[in-house]
N, C-alpha and C positions, 0 to 999 in steps of 0.2 A: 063385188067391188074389188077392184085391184091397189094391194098398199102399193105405195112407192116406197121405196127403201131409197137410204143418203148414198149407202155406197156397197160396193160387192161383198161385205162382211156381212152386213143386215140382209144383204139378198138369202147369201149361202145358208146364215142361222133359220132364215123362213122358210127355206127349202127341206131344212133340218129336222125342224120343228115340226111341219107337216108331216113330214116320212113316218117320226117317232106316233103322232096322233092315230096316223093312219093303222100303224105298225099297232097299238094298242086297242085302238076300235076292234080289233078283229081276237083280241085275245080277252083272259078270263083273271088278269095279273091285282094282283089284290092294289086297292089304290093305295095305300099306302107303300107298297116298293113301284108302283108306277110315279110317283111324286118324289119318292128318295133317286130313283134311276133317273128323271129329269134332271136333277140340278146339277148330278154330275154329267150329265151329258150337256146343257147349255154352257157349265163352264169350260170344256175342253172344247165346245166351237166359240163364244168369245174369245179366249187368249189363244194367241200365238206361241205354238208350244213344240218343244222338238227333243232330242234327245244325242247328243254328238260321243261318240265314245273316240278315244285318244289313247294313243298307242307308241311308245317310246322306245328305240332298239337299237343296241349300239350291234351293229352286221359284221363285225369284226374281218376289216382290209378286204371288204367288197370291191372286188379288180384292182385293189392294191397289191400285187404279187414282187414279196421281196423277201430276201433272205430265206426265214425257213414258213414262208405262205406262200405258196406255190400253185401251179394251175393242176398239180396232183393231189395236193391235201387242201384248197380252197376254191376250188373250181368255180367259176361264178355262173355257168351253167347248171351246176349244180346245186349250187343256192338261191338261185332263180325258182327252182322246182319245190326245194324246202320252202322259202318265203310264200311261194304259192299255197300250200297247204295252211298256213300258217297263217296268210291274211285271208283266206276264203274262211276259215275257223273265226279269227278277230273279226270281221266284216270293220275296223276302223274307217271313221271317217277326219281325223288327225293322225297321220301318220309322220313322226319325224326321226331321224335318223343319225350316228356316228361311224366314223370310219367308211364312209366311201372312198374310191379314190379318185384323185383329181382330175380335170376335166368333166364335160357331158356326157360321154360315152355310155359312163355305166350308169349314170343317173337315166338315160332314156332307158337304156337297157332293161335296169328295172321296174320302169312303169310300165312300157310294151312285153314285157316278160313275164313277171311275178305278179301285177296288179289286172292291167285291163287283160284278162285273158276270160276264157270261157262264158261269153257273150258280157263281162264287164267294160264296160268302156267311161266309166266316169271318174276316175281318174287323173288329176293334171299336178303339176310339179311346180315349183317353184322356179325361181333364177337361180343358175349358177354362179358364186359366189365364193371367191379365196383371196380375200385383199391381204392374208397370212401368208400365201403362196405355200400351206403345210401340204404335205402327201396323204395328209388324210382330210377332209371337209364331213361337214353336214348336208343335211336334204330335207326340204317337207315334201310331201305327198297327201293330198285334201280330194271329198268327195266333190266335185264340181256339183254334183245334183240340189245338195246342202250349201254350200260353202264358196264364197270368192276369196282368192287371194287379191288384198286391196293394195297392200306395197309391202317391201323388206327393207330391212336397215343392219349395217355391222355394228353391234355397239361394243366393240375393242376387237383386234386383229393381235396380240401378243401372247405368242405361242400358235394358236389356233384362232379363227377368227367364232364371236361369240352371233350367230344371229338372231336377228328378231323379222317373224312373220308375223303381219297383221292379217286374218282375215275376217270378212262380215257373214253372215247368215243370211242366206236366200227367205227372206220371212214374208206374209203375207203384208206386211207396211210398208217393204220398200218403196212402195209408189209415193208414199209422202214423205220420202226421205229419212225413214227410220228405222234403226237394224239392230242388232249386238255383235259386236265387235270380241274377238279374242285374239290374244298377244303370244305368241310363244313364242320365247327362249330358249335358243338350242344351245345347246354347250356341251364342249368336252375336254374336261379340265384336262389339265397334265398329269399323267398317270406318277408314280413313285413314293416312294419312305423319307427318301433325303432330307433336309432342313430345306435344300434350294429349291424342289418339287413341290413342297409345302406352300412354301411361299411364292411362287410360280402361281398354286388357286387360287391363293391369297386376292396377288393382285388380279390375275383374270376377273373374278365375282368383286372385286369395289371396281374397277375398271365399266363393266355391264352394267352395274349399279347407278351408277354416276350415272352413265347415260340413260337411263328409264327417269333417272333423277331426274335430267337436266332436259328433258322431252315432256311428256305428260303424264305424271305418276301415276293417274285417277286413270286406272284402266283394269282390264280382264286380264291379269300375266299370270301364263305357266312357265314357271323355269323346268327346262328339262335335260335330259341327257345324262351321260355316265361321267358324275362326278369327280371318280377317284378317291374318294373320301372314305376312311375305315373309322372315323367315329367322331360323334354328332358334336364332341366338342373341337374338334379342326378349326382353325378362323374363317377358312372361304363358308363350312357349312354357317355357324354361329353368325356371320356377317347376313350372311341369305335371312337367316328367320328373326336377325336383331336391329336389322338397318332402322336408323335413323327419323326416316319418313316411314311411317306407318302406310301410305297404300302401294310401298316396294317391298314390304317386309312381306316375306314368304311364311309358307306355314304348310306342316310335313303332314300329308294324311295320314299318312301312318302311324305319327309320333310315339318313336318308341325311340327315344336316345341312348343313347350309349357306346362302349365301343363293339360295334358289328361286326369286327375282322375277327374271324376265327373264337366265333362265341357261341355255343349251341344253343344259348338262350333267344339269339335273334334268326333262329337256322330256318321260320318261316318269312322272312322279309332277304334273305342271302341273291342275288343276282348274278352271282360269278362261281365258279366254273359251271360251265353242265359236263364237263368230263375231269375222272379221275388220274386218267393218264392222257398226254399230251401224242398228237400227232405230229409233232414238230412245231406247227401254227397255233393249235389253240392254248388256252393254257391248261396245266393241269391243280390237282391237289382236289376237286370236287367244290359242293355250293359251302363256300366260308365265307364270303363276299356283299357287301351291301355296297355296290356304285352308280345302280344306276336308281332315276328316281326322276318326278315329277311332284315338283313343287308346284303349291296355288297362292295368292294370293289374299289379301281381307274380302275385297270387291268378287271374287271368285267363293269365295269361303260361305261367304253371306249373301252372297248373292244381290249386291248391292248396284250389278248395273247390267241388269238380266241377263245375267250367266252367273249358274249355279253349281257348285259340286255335290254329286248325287254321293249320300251317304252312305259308308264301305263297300263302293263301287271301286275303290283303288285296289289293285290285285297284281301280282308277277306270275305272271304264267307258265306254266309248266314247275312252280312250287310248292310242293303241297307237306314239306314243312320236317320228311322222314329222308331225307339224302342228302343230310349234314355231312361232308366232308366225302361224297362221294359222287358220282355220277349221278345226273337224275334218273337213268334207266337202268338203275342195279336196283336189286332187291330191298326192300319188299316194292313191290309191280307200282307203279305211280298212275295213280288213274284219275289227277287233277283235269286232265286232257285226256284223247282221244288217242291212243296210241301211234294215230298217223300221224298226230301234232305233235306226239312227245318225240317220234324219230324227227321227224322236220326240227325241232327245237335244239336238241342232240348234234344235230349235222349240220347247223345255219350257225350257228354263232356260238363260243364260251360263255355269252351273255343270255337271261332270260329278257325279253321286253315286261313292261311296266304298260301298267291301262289301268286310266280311271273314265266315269263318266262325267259328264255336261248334261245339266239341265238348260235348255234354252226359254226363258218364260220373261214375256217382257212386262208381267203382272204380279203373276202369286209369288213369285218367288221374291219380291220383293217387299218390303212392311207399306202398305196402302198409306200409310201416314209419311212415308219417303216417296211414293209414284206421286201423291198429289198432297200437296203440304197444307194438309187441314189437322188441326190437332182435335176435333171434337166432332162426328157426326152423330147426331141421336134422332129417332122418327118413333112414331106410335105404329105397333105392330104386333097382333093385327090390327085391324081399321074398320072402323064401320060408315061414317060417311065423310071424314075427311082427312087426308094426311099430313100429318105437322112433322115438316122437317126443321130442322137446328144445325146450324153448320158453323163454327170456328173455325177461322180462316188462321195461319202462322203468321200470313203476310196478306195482302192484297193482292185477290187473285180472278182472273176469271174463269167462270163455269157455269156448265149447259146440265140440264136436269130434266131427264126425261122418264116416263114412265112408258112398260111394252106389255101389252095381251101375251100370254104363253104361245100366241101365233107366232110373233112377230110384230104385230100393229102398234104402230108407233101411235098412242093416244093422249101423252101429254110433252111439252118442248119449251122449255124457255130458259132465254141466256140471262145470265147475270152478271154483273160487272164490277172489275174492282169489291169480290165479298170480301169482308173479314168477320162480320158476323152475321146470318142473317138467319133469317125466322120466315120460313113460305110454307101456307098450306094451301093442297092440291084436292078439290073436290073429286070424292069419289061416289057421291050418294046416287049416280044414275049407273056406277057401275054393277053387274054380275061380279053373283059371289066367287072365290077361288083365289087365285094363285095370279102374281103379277109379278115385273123385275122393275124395281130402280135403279138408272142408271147415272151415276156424276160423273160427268166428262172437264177434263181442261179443255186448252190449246193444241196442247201437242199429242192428245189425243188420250192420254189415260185416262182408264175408268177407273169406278170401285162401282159393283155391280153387286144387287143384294134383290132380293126372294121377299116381297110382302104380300099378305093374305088380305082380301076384305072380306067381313062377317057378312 
């Protein structure tokens, strides 16, 4: 007999399922880890699940060549080869950026250069964008394979223009029009000590603020870039992680506050220098520095609108915590990275980049009492001939309730409408004994998916 499956998901899990059957028929696997190995394998083909790593780099006057950054001591030939190392090590699939310089040139430059090179081609860039008209701009750069860029937006041009890229995740639901979305915010505050520089970030981050404000708060936002900021009580930082509206309020994976500039207490979170003595262009004095950084979000934090931050996945690269005030290639030997990444690291930029990860999960990562607003499911389980479900509704809702064979075989279906409480039991007394899944679905398609036994 041939099931019919509703749609390409229940085909692929059938296809799945048999392989694993198949795969175990033939072996000698004690059934209690062939039973434990099933559920986590049904759960990772239900949900939709992916993994985006993100990667933040101020490239320090990439084809910016002025004063003492020059095409002898900044060459962007030459950082094309360093960045090459360097993103084929990160494989990021968020890459975003400070200090390029103005115009497309070098933005193509980099991606046909440093990114799609040695049979990579997925790669694509954003729009170019300086309603600041500064000589230095930002950039993203997203794996096309994962990821669309859906639109950008400037939210403030004063000083530097701040931007925002939306993009969606290539997920297996697009076809019914449903994805995860992430927001990133690039910025690159006004560098300086002064009183006016200060307040220069000040306004920059309430300026961005406002506008995430006065747009749509309830989203996935990473603010990122090299801040400028030497210590966590500054007002642009304090503003970030204190704003007002709770889903703009930021929040530091790292959180370690305090003041960062020239503290050996914070000498494993330091982002600035990688070199002790200056070539003219970079700066010198070694890592004392905490400027740059990737901010998340509540909705990001908790993963409250499938996109989740994977826990002490946030890391600076090439810092490994013993080159407090000095180069990161002076002794003792730094073997955070790969030697060819610590010279690419050394010769690309004064700055280290920042990476954290994304969970993309349009299910677990989220509390099943938030994917579909029932505040009470309870069933008898196991089961011997028949199954009594009990469902508390928050609100008046509809839902589909089906039961599946470990094949695949769809054997029980039926919608319900407007629940808020209701009480259905489902005969199981002509069923074989084993292992079955219940599934409760909405409208817009989430499950809560659960594992019951009949006696």
């Amino acid at each position: 007999m041939i099931v019919q499956f509703e749609n390409k998901q229940e085909r692929l899990i059938k296809i799945r399922i048999e392989n694993f059957s198949n795969y175990i028929s033939q072996t000698k696997i004690p059934v209690k880890y062939i039973i434990f190995t099933f559920f986590i394998l049904i759960n990772s083909w239900i949900f939709a699940q992916d993994t985006i790593k993100v990667m933040q780099y101020n490239l320090l006057h990439y084809g910016n060549y002025f004063n003492d950054c020059t095409e002898s001591n900044n060459n962007v030939v030459d950082k094309n080869g360093y960045l090459k190392t360097i993103i084929q090590y990160v494989k990021p699939d968020i890459f975003t950026v400070n200090e390029m310089g103005k115009g497309q040139y070098y933005q193509i430059s980099l991606m046909n250069d440093a990114l799609n090179v040695d049979g990579v081609s997925y790669y694509k860039k954003a729009n170019y964008s300086n309603v600041a008209n500064s000589y230095i701009v930002n950039m993203l750069y997203y794996n096309s394979e994962k990821l669309v860029l859906k639109s950008q937006y400037v939210a403030q041009n004063y000083i530097r223009d701040i931007d925002v890229y939306q993009l969606y995740h290539k997920s297996s639901d697009l076809e019914s029009g449903d994805t995860a979305f992430i927001y990133c915010v690039v910025a690159h505050l006004k560098a300086g000590s002064d009183p006016s520089d200060i307040s220069a970030r000040t306004n920059m981050v309430n300026n961005s603020l406002s506008y995430l404000n006065s747009t749509s708060p309830e989203r996935n936002y990473l603010y990122m870039g090299d801040l400028n900021t030497k210590t966590s009580s500054e007002q642009c930082y304090y503003n970030l992680l204190n704003y007002s509206n709770p889903n703009i309020r930021f929040y530091d994976p790292v959180n370690k506050p305090g003041s960062w500039n020239s503290s050996y207490e914070f000498r494993d979170y330091h982002t600035q220098s990688t070199h002790y003595y200056s070539n003219g262009c970079f700066s010198s004095g070694g890592m004392d520095d905490r400027f740059d950084f990737i901010l998340i979000n509540n909705q990001v934090k908790n993963g409250l609108k499938y996109v989740k931050y994977i826990s002490n996945s946030y890391e600076t690269l090439g810092q490994d915590g013993k080159h407090y005030n000095d180069a990161i290639n002076y002794s003792p030997t730094n073997t955070s990275v790969p030697s060819d990444v610590l010279n690419a690291l050394f010769n690309m930029s004064d700055h280290l980049p920042v990476i954290l990860k994304l969970e993309i999960d349009k299910t677990l990562s989220i509390p099943e009492n938030e994917r579909i607003p029932i505040s009470s499911l309870n069933f008898n389980n196991p089961i011997n001939d028949e199954l009594k479900i009990n469902i508390i509704s928050k609100s008046k809702i509809d839902l589909k309730i089906s039961i599946y064979s470990v094949l695949g075989k769809r054997l029980f279906e039926k919608d319900f409408s407007e629940v808020r409480n209701l009480q259905h039991n489902i005969p199981f007394d002509k069923l074989s004994k084993g292992f079955y899944l219940l599934s409760i679905s909405d409208k817009k398609g989430n499950k809560i998916i659960r594992k019951i036994i009949k006696n």
